[in-house]
N, C-alpha and C positions, 0 to 999 in steps of 0.2 A: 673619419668620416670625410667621404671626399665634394669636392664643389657642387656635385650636383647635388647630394644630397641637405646640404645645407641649403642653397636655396627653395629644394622642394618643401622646406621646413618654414621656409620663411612665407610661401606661399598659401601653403596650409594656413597658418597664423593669420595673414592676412585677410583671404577669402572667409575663414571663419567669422570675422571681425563684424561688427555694426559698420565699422567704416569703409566696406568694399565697396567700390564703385564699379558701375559699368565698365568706366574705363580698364579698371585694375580687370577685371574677367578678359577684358580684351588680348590687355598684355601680358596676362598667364596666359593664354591662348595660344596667342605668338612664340613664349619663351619655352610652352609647350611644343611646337612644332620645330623647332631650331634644332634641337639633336638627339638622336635617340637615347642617348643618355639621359635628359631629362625626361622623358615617359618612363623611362624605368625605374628612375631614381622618386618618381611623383607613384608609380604603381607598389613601390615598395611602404611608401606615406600613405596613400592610400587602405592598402594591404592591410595595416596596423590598426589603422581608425577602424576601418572596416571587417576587423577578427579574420581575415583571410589568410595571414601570413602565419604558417605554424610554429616559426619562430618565438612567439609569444608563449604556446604551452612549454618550449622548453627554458623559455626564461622560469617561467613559475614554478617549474620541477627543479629546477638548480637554485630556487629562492634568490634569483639578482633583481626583481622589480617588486615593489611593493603591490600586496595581493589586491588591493583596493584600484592601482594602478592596473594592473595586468585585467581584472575583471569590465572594468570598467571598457577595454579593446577590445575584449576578446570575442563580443557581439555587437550586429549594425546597432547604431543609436540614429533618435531621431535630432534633425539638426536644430533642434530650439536647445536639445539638452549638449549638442556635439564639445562645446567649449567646455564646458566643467567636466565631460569623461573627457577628455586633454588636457586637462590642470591636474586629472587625477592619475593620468598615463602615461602621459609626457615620457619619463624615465624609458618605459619600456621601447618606445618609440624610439628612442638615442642611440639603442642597443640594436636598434635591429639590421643595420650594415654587418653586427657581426660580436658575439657573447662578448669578448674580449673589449667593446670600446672603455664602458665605465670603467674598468681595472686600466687600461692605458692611458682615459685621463688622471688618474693616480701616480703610474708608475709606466710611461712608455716604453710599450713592447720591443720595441727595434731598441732603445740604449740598456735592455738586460742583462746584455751580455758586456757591455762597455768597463773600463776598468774603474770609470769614475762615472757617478749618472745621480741626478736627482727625481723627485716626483715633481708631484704639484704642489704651489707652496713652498718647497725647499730647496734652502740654499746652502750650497756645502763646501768648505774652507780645508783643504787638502797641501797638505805641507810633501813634496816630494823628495828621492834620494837624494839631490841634491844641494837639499837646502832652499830649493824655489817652491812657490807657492801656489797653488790655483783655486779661483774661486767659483762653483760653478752655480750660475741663475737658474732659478726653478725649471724642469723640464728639462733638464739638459745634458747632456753626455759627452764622454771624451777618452779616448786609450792613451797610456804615457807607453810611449817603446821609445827608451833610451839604449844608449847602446857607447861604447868605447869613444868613439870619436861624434856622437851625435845627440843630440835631446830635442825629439820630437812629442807633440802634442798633437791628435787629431779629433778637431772638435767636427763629432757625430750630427748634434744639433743643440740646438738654443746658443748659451752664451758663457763665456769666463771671465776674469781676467788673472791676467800672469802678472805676479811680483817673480821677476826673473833675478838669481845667483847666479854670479862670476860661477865658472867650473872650466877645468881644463882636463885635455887627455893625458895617457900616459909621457907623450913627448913634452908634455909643459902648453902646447897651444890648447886656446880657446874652444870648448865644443860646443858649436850653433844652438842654438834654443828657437827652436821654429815652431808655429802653430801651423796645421796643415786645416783648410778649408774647402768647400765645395770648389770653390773658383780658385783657390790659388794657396800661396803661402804667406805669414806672415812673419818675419826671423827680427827677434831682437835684438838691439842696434843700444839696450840699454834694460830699462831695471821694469817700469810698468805700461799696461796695454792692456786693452778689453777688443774682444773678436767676438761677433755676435753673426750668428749664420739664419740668415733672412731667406725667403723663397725667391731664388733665380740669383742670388746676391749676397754678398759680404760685407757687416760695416766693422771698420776696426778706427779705435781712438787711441789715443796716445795720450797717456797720465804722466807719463816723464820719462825723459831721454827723447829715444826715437826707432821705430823699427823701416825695416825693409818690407815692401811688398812687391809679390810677383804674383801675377797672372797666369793662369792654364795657357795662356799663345806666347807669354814672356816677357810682359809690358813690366816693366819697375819702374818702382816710384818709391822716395823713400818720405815719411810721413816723421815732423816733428811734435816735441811737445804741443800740446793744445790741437793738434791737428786730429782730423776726422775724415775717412774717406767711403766711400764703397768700390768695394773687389767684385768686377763681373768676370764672364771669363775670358775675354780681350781687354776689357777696359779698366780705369780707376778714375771714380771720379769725388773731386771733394765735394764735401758735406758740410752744413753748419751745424756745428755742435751748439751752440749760446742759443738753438732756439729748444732744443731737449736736451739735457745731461744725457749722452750716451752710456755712462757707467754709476748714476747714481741709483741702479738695482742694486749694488755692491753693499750699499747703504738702507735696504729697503724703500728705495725712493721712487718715483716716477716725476721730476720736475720737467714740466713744459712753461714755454712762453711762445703764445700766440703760436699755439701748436693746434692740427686737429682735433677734437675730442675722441673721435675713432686711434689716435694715436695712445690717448689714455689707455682707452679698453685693449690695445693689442699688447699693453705691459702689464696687463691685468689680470691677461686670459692665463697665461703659465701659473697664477695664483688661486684659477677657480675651479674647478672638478666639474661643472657643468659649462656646456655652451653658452656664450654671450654672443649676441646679435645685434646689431647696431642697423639703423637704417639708413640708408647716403645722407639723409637732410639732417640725420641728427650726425654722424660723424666727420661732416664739415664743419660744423660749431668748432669757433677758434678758441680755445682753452688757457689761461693761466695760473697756472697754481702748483706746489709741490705737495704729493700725494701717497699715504703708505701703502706699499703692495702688499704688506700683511693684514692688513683689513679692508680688503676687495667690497667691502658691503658698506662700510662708512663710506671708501671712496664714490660708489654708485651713487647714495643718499644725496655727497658734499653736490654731485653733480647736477643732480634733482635739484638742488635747494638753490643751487647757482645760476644754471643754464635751462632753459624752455626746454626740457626735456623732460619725459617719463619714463618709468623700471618699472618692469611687469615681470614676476618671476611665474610663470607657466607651472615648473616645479624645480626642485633643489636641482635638476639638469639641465635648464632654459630658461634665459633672461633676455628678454628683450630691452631694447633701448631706442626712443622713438620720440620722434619731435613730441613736443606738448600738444595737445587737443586745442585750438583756440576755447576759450571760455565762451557760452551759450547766452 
């Protein structure tokens, strides 16, 4: 599901609301006229609510939306009733960019073919010919092509980390153990390292020894223990690790200090089979706490109970997350 369609989603929710204001019609207004992509992406939201899109008969003939859900779209409603036929539809809504999304928030479609891949929620501990190891974060994918004088890894997308083995070629020298990223490389200089492939960007941390990184234009830099950097594709720039554990997914963890709250939720989302939505005000809230990524629903709650925030699940496909309501 791409940008646009996410925010037509979130527009929708909102307008819906008791709490739209003039204002907010205004700046859908605006954020309507900005590019055509958002008329289309608001026409296809629309479309759903509005039983136009015939995409919804063929969700209900291939049984992927619940019949109560798909019914409930599949004709105009009036808008006192519009929010509970969308608590009851939601699903089919999610789908309608294209049959394929819900089965790709399970199991994403582009790492299918990958020679190593997880779904959602899973994490999977891969012992290679070598004797080296990989661990790969929910969502995430990676091909091993080794080869005589070489041991390459190319991570697809999400995350790993390498427990990298001594190995050498047939002459006796050392054969490199490199991870290959969007933006560059990162080649082992030693034994562990996590490489997590971010949109426009790379973060790699170093658990011990040390590795080398290069840039797509050629920039190196070599990164030591305890070190954290991002890989764009000129640049490197470091990173504080002591305010998030970069590799404590390894561990089912998400530990922040005086971290975003939206930074919660973005380690949370590879754990949840439905969209999470976050509103700006709620995902600056500064967060502390360490958190399991395998109970994505405790964590939501612990956040509610903690921080001025609300969880509203639309349905099992949509969850919002939104400043608290001042009390009346």
């Amino acid at each position: 599901m791409d940008g646009a369609m996410e925010q037509a989603i979130d527009w929708m929710v909102k307008l819906d609301s008791d709490r739209a204001t003039d204002k907010d019609r205004q700046l859908f207004s605006s954020w309507l006229a900005q590019e055509p992509a958002h008329e289309r992406a608001w026409a296809v939201v629309q479309g759903h609510v509005n039983g136009l899109n015939p995409a919804i008969d063929r969700l209900r003939d291939a049984g992927m939306a619940a019949k109560a859900g798909v019914q409930a779209l599949a004709a105009p409603v009036p808008s006192a009733s519009r929010r509970r036929a969308l608590q009851g539809g939601v699903a089919a809504l999610l789908v309608s960019a294209t049959a394929g999304w819900l089965v790709s928030r399970q199991v994403p479609l582009r790492s299918l073919v990958a020679d190593l891949r997880t779904g959602t929620g899973e994490r999977r501990r891969e012992r290679l010919a070598d004797g080296s190891e990989i661990t790969l974060d929910a969502r995430s994918a990676a091909d091993i092509l080794y080869g005589d004088s070489h041991r390459l890894v190319w991570l697809r997308q999400g995350a790993l980390i390498a427990d990298v083995a001594a190995s050498a070629d047939r002459s006796g020298a050392p054969r490199p153990f490199v991870v290959r990223c969007a933006e560059g490389m990162v080649e082992a200089l030693g034994t562990r390292f996590m490489v997590r492939q971010e949109s426009g960007r790379t973060l790699v941390h170093v658990m011990a020894h040390s590795v080398r990184l290069t840039t797509l234009s050629g920039t190196q830099r070599i990164l030591q223990e305890g070190d954290t950097a991002y890989v764009g594709n000129t640049d490197i720039t470091p990173a504080d690790a002591s305010l998030m554990a970069p590799a404590a997914w390894g561990e089912g963890l998400v530990q922040v200090r005086d971290q975003p709250l939206g930074a919660v939720v973005d380690a949370l989302r590879p754990y949840t089979a439905g969209l999470i939505r976050v509103s700006p005000g709620a995902a600056r809230l500064r967060v502390f706490g360490v958190f399991p990524l395998d109970r994505p629903e405790q964590v939501l709650q612990d956040l509610v109970d903690t921080q001025p925030v609300s969880v509203t699940h639309w349905s099992p496909w949509l969850t919002l997350v939104d400043l608290r309501a001042p009390a009346s």
